[in-house]
C-alpha positions in Angstrom: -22.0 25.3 29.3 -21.9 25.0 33.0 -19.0 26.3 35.0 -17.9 22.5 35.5 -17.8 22.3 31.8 -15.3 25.3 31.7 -13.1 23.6 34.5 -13.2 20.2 32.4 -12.6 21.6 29.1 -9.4 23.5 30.6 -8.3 19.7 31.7 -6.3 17.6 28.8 -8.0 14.5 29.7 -11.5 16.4 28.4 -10.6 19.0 26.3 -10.9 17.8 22.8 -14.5 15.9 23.6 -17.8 16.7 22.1 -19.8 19.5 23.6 -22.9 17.3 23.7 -21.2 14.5 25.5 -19.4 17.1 28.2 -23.1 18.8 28.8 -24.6 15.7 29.7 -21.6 14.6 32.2 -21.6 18.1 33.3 -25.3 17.7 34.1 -25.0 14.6 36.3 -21.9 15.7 38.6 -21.0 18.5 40.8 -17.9 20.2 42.3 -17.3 19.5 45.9 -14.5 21.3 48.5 -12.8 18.8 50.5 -11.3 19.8 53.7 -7.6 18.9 54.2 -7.7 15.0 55.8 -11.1 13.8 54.6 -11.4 11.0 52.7 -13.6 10.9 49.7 -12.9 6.7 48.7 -12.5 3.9 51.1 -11.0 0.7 50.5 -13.5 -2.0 50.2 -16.5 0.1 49.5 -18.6 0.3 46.6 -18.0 1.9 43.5 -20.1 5.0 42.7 -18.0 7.5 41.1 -15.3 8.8 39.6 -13.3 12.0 41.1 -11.1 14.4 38.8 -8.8 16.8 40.9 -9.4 20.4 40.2 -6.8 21.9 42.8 -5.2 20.6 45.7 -3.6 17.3 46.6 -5.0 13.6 47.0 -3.3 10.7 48.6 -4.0 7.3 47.1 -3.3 4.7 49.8 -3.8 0.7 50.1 -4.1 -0.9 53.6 -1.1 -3.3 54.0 0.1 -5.7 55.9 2.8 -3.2 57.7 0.8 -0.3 57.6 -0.9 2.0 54.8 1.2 1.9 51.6 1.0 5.1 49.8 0.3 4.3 45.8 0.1 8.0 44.8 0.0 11.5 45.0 -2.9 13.0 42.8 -2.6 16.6 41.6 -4.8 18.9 39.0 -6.1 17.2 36.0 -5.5 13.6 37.7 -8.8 11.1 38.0 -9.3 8.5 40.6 -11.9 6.5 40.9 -12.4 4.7 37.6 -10.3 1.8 37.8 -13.4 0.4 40.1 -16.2 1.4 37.8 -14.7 -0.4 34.9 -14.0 -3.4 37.3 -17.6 -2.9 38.8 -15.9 -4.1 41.7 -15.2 -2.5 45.7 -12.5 0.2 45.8 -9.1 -1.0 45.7 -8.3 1.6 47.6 -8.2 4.9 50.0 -8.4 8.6 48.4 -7.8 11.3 51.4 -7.7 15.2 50.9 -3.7 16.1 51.6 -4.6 19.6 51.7 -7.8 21.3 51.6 -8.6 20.7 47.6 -11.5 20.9 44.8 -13.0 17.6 43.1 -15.4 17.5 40.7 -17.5 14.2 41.4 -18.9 12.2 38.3 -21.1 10.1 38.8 -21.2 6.3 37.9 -24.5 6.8 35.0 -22.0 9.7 33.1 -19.0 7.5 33.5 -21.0 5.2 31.1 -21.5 8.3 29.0 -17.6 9.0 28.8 -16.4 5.7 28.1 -18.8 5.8 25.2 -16.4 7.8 23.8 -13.2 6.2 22.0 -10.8 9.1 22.8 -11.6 8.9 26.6 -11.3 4.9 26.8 -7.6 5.3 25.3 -6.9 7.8 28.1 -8.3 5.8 30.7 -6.6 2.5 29.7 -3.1 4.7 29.2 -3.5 5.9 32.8 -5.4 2.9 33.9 -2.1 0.5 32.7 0.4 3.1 34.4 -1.3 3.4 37.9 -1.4 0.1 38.2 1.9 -1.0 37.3 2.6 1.6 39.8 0.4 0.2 42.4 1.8 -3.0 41.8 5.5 -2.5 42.2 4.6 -0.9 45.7 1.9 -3.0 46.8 4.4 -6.1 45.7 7.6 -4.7 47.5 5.3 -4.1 50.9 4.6 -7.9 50.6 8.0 -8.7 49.9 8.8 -6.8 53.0 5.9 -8.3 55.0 6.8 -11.9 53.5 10.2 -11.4 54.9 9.5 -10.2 58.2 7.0 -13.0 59.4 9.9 -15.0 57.8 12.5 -13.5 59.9 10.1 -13.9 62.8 8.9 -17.7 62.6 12.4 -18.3 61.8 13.6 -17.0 64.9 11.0 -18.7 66.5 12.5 -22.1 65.4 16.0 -20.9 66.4 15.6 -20.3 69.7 14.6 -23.3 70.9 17.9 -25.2 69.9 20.3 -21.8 70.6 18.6 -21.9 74.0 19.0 -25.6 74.5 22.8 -25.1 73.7 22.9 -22.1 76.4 21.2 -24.1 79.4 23.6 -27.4 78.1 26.8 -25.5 78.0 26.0 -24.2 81.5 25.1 -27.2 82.7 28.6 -29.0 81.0 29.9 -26.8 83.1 29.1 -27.8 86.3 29.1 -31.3 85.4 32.4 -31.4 84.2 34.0 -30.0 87.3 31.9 -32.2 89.6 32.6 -35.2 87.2 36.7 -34.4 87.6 35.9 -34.2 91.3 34.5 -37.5 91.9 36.6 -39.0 89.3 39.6 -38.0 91.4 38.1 -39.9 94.7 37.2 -42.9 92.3 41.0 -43.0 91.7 42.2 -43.1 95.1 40.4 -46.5 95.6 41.1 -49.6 94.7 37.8 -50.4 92.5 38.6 -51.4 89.0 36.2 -50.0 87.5 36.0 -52.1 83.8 35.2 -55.3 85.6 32.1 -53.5 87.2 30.4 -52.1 84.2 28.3 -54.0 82.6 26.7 -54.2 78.9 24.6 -51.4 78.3 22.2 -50.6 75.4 19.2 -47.6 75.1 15.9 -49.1 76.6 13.2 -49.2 74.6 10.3 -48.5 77.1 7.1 -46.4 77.5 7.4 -43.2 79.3 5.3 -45.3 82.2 8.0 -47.8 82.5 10.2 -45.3 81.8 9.3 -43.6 84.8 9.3 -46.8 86.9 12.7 -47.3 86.0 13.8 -43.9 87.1 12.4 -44.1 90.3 13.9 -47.3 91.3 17.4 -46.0 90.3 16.9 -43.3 92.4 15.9 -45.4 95.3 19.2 -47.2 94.9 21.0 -44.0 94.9 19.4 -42.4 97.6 20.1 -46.1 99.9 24.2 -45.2 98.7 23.6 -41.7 99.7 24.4 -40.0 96.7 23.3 -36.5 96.8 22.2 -35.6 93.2 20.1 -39.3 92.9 17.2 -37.0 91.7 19.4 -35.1 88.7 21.4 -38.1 87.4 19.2 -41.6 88.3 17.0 -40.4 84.6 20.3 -40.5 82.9 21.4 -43.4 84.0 17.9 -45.1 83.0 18.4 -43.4 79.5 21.7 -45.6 79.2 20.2 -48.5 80.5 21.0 -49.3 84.0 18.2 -50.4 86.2 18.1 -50.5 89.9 19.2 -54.0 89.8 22.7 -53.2 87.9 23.6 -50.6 89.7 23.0 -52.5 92.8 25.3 -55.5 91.3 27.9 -52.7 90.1 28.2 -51.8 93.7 28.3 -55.1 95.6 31.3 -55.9 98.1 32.2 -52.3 98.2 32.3 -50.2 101.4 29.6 -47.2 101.8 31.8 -44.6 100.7 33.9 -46.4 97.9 30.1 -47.3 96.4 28.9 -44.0 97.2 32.2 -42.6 95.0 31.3 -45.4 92.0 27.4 -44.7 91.7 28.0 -40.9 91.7 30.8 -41.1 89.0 28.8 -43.5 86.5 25.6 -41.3 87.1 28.1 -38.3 86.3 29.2 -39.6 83.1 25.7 -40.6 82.1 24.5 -37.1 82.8 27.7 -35.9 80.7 26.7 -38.0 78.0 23.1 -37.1 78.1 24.1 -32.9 77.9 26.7 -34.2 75.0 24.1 -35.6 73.2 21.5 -32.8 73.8 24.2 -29.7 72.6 25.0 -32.3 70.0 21.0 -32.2 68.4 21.1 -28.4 69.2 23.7 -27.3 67.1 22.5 -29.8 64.0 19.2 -28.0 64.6 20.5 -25.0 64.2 22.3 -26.1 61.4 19.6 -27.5 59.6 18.0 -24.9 59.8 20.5 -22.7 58.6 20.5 -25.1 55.4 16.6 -25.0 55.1 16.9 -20.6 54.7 19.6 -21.0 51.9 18.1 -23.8 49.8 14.7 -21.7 50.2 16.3 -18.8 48.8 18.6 -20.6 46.7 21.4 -18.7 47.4 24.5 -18.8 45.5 22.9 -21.1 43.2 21.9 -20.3 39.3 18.4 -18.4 38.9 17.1 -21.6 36.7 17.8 -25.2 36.9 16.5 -28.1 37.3 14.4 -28.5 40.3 13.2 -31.6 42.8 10.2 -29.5 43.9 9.7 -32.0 46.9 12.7 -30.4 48.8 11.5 -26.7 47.9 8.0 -28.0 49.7 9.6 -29.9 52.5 11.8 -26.5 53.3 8.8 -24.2 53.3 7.1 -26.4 55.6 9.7 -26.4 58.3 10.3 -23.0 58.0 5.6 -22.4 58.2 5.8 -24.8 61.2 5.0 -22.2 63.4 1.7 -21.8 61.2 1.2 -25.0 61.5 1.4 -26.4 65.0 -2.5 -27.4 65.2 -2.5 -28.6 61.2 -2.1 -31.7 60.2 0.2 -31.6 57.6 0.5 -34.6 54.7 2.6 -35.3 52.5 2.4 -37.8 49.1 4.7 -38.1 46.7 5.5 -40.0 43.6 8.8 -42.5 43.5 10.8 -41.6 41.3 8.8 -37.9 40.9 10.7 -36.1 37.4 12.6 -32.6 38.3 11.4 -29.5 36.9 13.2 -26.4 35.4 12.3 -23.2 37.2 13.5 -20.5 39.1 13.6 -22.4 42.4 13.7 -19.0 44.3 10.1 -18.2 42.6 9.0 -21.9 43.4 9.5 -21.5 46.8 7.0 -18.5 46.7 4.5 -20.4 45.0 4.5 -22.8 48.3 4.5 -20.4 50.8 1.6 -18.4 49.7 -0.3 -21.3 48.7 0.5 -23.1 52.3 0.1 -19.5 54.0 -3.0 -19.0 52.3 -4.5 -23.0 53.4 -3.3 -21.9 57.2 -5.2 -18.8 57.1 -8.3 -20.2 55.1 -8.5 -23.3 58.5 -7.9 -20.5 60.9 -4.4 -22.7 61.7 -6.4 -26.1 62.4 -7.5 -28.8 60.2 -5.8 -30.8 57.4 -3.1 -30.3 54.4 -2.8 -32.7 52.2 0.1 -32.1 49.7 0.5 -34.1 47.0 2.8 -34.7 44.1 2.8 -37.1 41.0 4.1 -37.7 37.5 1.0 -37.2 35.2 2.6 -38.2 31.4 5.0 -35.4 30.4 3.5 -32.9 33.8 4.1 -32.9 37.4 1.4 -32.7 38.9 1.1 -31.0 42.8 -2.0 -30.8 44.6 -2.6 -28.4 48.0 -6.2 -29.2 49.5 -6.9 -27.6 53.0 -10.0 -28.6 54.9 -11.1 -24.9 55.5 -14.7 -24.0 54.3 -13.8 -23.5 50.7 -14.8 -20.3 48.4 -18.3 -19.3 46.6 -17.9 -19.5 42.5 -17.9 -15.9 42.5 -14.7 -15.7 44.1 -12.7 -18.8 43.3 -13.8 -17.4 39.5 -11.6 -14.0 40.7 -8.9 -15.7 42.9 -6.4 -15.1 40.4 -6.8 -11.6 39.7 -4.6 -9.2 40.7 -5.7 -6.6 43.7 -9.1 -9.2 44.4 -8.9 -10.4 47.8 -11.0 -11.6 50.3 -9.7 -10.5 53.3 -10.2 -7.3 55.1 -8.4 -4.0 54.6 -4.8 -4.7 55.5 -5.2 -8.1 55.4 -4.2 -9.1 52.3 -2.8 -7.5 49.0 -4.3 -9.4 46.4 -1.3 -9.9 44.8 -0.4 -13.1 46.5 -2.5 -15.4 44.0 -2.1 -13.6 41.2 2.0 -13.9 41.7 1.2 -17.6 42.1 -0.6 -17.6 38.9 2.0 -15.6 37.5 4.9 -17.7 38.1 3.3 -20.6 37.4 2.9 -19.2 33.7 6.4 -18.0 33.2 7.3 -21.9 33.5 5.0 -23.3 31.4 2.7 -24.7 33.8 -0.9 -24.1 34.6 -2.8 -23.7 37.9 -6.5 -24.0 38.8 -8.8 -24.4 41.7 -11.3 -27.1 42.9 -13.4 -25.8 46.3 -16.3 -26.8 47.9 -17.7 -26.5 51.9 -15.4 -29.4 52.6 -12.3 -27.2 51.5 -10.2 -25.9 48.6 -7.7 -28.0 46.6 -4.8 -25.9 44.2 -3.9 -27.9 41.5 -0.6 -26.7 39.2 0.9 -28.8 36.6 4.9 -27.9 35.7 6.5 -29.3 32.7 8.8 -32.5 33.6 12.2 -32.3 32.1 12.5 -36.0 30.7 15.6 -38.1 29.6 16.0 -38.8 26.1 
C-alpha cells in the first residue's frame, strides 16, 4: 500500500473499502501541498478531479451577484470536487487554500473506479444531497438580497421623477401664489368685471406644431400689453385654451395698465392651474407606485388565494420599466381570463425572473410579447422575447438547478429552477420553445372554475 493508501484508509469516507479498489485509486492520484490562497477549482472550468482534504482549510465559494458567496469551509476528511464529475458538467464553483493545506488529487478515470463501489456512492449522494441543500439556501438568499436591491434601486428610479416633480412644483406654487395674490390685488382696485370678460374655455386638442404656434402668438399679445412673464405663462394659457385672438378680445376697451393687470392675472391663474395639476399627477404617481410594491409583495394579504395573474404581470412590469425602456413590451390577454390559486407573493417571482431573464437575453432591446389565455380547465401564459434564443443542449438544462449560462457572477442558476419550482408546487407545468428568432416560456396554472 502506498503512503496515500495509509492517509485514505485513516479517512471514514475510505476506510472500510476493498484493498484492490483503494490500490488502484491510489495508483492514479497524488498528494499535492497548497500554499495558503491558491486555488485549486475555478468556477466554470472543466471537471477533472476530485480533491479529498488531508490537513488544512479550503474555502468553497460561488461568484454572485453582490460579490463571492462563501458555500463552505472544507476541513480533514472533506471531498470537493465530485458533485461536477457525476454532473460531467463545469465547476459550480471556486475551491481556494485558507491556509497553507494537504490535498490528495484523484483523478477523474479512479473516480469511475470509486463510484463502482456501492458503499462510496451512498457516501457521495449523502454528502452530495447535504452540500447542496447547503449551497442552495445561500446561493438563494444572495439572490433574494440581489433581487431586492436592483428592486430597491429601479424603484427608486421611478420615484424620483414624480417626488422631484412635487419639489420643483411646490417651489414654484410658491412663487406663483404670492405673485398671483399681488396682481390679484391691483385687478381689484379697477373697475373690470372680470366674469363678463372670460370666455368659454375647453383643452385644445392640437399637435405639438400647432401647439407651438399657439404659444407664440399668445406671447406676442402679451409681450404688445407688456406683461413681463409673457414667456413663463403664454404656454399655460394655450394649455387652457386661449388663443391670441381671446385674449386680445378679453382685453379690448381697457387702458394699458388695467389690461396689463387682467392678462397677467389670467395667465397667473392658468400657470397656478397648470403646477395644481402637475403636483396633482405627482403625488398619484407616487402613490401608484406605492400600491404597485404592496400588491407585488402581497403584503398583509393571505399566502394563498385566488389570483388574477394579469395584475401580478402588469405590477412587475412597471416596477422592470427601467429594464425596459428600449423593449417593446406587449401585452394579450383573454376576456374574461379565470383566477388562479397560488401564493401570489411566489407568482410575482415567476414574472420577474422570467421578464428579467427576456431583458437580459435582448441585451434590453427588442420585443416581449406576453400573453395569457383560458386553454379548457388551464391558464395558459406565454413570454416570448426576440433575443437569439438557446442551443438544445441548454434549453434541455435551463431548468436545472446551479446550470447557467452566464458568466461567473452573473447569474446563480437558481433563477429558472425557482421558476420551475414554483410553478410545480401549484400544479402547473412550464416548458420552453427557442429558436434564432427568440425564446418563448410557456407555463400552464390550474383555473379555479365555478361550479
Amino acid at each position: 500500500m502506498t503512503e496515500i493508501a495509509d492517509v485514505l484508509r485513516g479517512l471514514p469516507y475510505f476506510a472500510d473499502l476493498p484493498f484492490d479498489l483503494l490500490d488502484r485509486v491510489c495508483q492514479a492520484s497524488e498528494q499535492i501541498d497548497i500554499p495558503r490562497g491558491r486555488v485549486i477549482i475555478e468556477e466554470g472550468t472543466t471537471s477533472e478531479e476530485m480533491y479529498v482534504v488531508v490537513t488544512g482549510e479550503l474555502a468553497v465559494t460561488k461568484a454572485g451577484s453582490s460579490g463571492d458567496v462563501q458555500l463552505a469551509v472544507l476541513s480533514e476528511g472533506d471531498v470537493v470536487g465530485e458533485i461536477a464529475l457525476l454532473d460531467d458538467a463545469p465547476r459550480t464553483a471556486t475551491v481556494t487554500a485558507e491556509v497553507d493545506s494537504t490535498v490528495i488529487r484523484i483523478p477523474a478515470a479512479a473516480f469511475e473506479d470509486l463510484i463502482g463501489d456501492a458503499r462510496v456512492v451512498r457516501r457521495m449522494f449523502r454528502t452530495v444531497t447535504e452540500r447542496l441543500r447547503g449551497i442552495e439556501i445561500n446561493l438563494r438568499h444572495d439572490e433574494r438580497m440581489a433581487a431586492l436591491g436592483k428592486m430597491a434601486a429601479q424603484l427608486m428610479h421611478e420615484l424620483n421623477n414624480p417626488a422631484a416633480a412635487v419639489g420643483r412644483n411646490a417651489a414654484k406654487a410658491s412663487e406663483v401664489y404670492q405673485a398671483l395674490g399681488e396682481v390679484g390685488l391691483e385687478l381689484s382696485a379697477t373697475k373690470i368685471d372680470v366674469h363678463e370678460r372670460l370666455p368659454e374655455l375647453s383643452p385644445p386638442d392640437l399637435s405639438p406644431l400647432e401647439r407651438s404656434d399657439v404659444e407664440e402668438d399668445i406671447v406676442g399679445v402679451l409681450e404688445e400689453l407688456n406683461v413681463e412673464e409673457a414667456w413663463e405663462i403664454g404656454p399655460s394659457l394655450a394649455a387652457d385654451g386661449w388663443t391670441a385672438e381671446l385674449m386680445t378680445e378679453a382685453t379690448a376697451g381697457l387702458d394699458d395698465g388695467d389690461a396689463t393687470t387682467l392678462a397677467r392675472w389670467l395667465g397667473m391663474r392658468s400657470l397656478a392651474g397648470q403646477i395644481l395639476n402637475e403636483l396633482r399627477i405627482a403625488a398619484n404617481r407616487v402613490s401608484e407606485l406605492v400600491r404597485v410594491v404592496k400588491g407585488y409583495s402581497f403584503l398583509d394579504q393571505a399566502p394563498v388565494q385566488e389570483i388574477d395573474i394579469t395584475e401580478g404581470i402588469g405590477d412587475t412590469l412597471i416596477l422592470l420599466k427601467h429594464q425596459l425602456t428600449e423593449v417593446d413590451v406587449v401585452t394579450e390577454y383573454d376576456e374574461g381570463l379565470s383566477k388562479i390559486e397560488a401564493p401570489g407573493r411566489d407568482l410575482n417571482q415567476i414574472w420577474t425572473n422570467l421578464i428579467d431573464n427576456a431583458a437580459d437575453a435582448m441585451e434590453g432591446k427588442g420585443g416581449l410579447t406576453i400573453a395569457a389565455m383560458n386553454v379548457g380547465d388551464q391558464i395558459e401564459v406565454r413570454i416570448a422575447d426576440t433575443g437569439p434564443g438557446m442551443d438544445p443542449e441548454t434549453a434541455e438544462r435551463i431548468f436545472d438547478p446551479f446550470f447557467t449560462t452566464k458568466e461567473p457572477g452573473k447569474g446563480t442558476g437558481l433563477g429558472l429552477a425557482t421558476v420551475h419550482s414554483i410553478v410545480t408546487k401549484t400544479g402547473g407545468e412550464i416548458s420552453v420553445e427557442t429558436g434564432p428568432e427568440g425564446t418563448t416560456f410557456i407555463l400552464s396554472f390550474p383555473a379555479i372554475t365555478s361550479d
